[in-house]
Chimera marker file (.cmm) of the C-alpha trace (Angstrom):
<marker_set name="trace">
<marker id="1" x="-4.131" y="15.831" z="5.685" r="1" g="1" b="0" radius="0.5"/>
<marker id="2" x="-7.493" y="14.649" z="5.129" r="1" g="1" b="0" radius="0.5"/>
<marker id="3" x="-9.885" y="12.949" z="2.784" r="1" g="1" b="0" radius="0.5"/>
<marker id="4" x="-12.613" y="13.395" z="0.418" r="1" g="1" b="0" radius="0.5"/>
<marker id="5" x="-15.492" y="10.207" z="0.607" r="1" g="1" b="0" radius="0.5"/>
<marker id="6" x="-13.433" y="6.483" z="0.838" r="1" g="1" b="0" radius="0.5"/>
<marker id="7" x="-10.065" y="7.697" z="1.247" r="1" g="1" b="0" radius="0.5"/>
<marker id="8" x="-7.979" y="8.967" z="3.701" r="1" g="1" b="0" radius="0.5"/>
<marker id="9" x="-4.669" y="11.144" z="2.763" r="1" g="1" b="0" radius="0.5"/>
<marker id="10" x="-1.616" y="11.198" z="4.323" r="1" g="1" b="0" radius="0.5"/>
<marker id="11" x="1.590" y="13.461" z="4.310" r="1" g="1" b="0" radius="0.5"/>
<marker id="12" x="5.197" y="12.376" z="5.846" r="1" g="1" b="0" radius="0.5"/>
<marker id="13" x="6.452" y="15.250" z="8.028" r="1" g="1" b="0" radius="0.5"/>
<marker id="14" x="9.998" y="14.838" z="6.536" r="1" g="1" b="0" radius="0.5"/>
<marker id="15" x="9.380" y="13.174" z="3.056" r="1" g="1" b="0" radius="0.5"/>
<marker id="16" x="7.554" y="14.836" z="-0.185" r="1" g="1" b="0" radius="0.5"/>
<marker id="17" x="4.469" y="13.686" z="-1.293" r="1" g="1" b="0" radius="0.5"/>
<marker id="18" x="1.803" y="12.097" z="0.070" r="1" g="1" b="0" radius="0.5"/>
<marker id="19" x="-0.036" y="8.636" z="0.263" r="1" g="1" b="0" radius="0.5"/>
<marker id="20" x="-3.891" y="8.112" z="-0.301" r="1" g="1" b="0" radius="0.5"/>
<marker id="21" x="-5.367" y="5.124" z="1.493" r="1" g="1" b="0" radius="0.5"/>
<marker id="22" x="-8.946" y="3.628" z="0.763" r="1" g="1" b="0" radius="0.5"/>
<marker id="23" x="-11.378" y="2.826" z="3.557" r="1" g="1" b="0" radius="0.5"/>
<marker id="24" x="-12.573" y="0.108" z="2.118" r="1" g="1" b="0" radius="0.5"/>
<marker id="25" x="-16.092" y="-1.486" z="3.196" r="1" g="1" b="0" radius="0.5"/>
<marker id="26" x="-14.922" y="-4.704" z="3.198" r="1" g="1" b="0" radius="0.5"/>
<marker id="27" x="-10.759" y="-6.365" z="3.674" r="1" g="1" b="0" radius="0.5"/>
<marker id="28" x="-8.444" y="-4.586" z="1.811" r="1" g="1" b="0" radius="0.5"/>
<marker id="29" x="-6.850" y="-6.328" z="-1.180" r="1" g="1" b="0" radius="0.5"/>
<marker id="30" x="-3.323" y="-7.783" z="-0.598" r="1" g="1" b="0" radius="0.5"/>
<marker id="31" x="-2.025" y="-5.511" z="-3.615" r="1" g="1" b="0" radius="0.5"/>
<marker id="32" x="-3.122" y="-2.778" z="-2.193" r="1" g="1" b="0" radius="0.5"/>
<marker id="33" x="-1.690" y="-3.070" z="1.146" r="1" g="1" b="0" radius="0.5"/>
<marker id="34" x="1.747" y="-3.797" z="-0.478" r="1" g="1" b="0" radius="0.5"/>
<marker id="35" x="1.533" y="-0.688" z="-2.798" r="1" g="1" b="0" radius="0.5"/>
<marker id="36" x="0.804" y="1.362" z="0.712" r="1" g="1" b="0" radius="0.5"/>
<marker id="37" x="3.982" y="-0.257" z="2.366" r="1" g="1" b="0" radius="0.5"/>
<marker id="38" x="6.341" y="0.079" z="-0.674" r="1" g="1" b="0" radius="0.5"/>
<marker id="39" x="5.005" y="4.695" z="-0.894" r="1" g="1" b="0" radius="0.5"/>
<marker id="40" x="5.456" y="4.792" z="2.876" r="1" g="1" b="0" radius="0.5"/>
<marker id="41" x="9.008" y="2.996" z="2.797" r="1" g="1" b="0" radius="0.5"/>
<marker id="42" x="8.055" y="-0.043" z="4.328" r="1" g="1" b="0" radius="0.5"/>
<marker id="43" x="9.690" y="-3.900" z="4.065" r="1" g="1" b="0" radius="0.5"/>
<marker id="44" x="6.447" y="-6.480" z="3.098" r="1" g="1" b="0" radius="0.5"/>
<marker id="45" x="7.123" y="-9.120" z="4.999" r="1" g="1" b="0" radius="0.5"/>
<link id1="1" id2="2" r="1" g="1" b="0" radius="0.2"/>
<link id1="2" id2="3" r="1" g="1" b="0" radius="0.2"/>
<link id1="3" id2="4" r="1" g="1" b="0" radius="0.2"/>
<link id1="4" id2="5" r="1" g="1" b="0" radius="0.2"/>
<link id1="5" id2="6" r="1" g="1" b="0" radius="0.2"/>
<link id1="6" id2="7" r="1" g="1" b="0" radius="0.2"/>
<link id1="7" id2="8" r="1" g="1" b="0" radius="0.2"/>
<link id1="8" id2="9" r="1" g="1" b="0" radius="0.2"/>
<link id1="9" id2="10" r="1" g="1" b="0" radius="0.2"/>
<link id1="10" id2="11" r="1" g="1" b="0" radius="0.2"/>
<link id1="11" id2="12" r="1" g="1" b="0" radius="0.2"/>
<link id1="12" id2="13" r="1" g="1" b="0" radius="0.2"/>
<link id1="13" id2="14" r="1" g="1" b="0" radius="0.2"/>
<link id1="14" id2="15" r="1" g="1" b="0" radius="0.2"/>
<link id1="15" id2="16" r="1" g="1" b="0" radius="0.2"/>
<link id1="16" id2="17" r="1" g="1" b="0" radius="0.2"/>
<link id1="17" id2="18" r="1" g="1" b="0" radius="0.2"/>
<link id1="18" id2="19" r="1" g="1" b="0" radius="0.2"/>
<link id1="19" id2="20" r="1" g="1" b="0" radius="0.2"/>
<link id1="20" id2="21" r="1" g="1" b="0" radius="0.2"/>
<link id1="21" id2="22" r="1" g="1" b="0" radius="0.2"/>
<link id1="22" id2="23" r="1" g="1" b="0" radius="0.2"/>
<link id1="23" id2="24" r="1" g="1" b="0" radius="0.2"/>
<link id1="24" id2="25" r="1" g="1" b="0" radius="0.2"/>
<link id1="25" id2="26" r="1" g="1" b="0" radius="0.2"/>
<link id1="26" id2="27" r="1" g="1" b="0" radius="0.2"/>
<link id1="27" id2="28" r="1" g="1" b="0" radius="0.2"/>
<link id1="28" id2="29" r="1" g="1" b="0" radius="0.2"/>
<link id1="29" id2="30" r="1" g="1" b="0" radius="0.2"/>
<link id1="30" id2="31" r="1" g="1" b="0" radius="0.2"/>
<link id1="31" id2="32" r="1" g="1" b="0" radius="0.2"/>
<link id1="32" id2="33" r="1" g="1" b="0" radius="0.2"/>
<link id1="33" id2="34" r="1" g="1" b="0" radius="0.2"/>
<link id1="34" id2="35" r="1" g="1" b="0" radius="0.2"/>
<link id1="35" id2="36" r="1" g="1" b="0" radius="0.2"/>
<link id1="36" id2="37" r="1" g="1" b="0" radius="0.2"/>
<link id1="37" id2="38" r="1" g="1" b="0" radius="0.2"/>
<link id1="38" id2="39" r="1" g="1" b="0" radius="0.2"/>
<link id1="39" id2="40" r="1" g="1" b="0" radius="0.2"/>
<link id1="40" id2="41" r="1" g="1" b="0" radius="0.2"/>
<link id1="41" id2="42" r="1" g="1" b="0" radius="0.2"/>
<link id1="42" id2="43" r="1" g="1" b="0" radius="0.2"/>
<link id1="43" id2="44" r="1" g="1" b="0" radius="0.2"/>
<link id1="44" id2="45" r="1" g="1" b="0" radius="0.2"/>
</marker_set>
């Protein structure tokens, strides 16, 4: 889909809505990470 400056968004072809992911300059933080795997349906392991 895109992104406007730091962050990237992206759409699931089958699922509504979308997820917005930073780009960060540095490592991302681990809360972060598991708030992207919990929108895109993922098991944090």
């Amino acid at each position: 889909m895109g992104g406007k400056g730091d962050h990237e968004k992206f759409k699931h072809p089958d699922k509504s809505g979308h997820v917005v992911v930073p780009h960060p300059r540095k490592d991302m933080p681990i809360g972060t990470l598991r708030n992207i795997c919990k929108q895109v349906g993922w098991k944090w392991r």
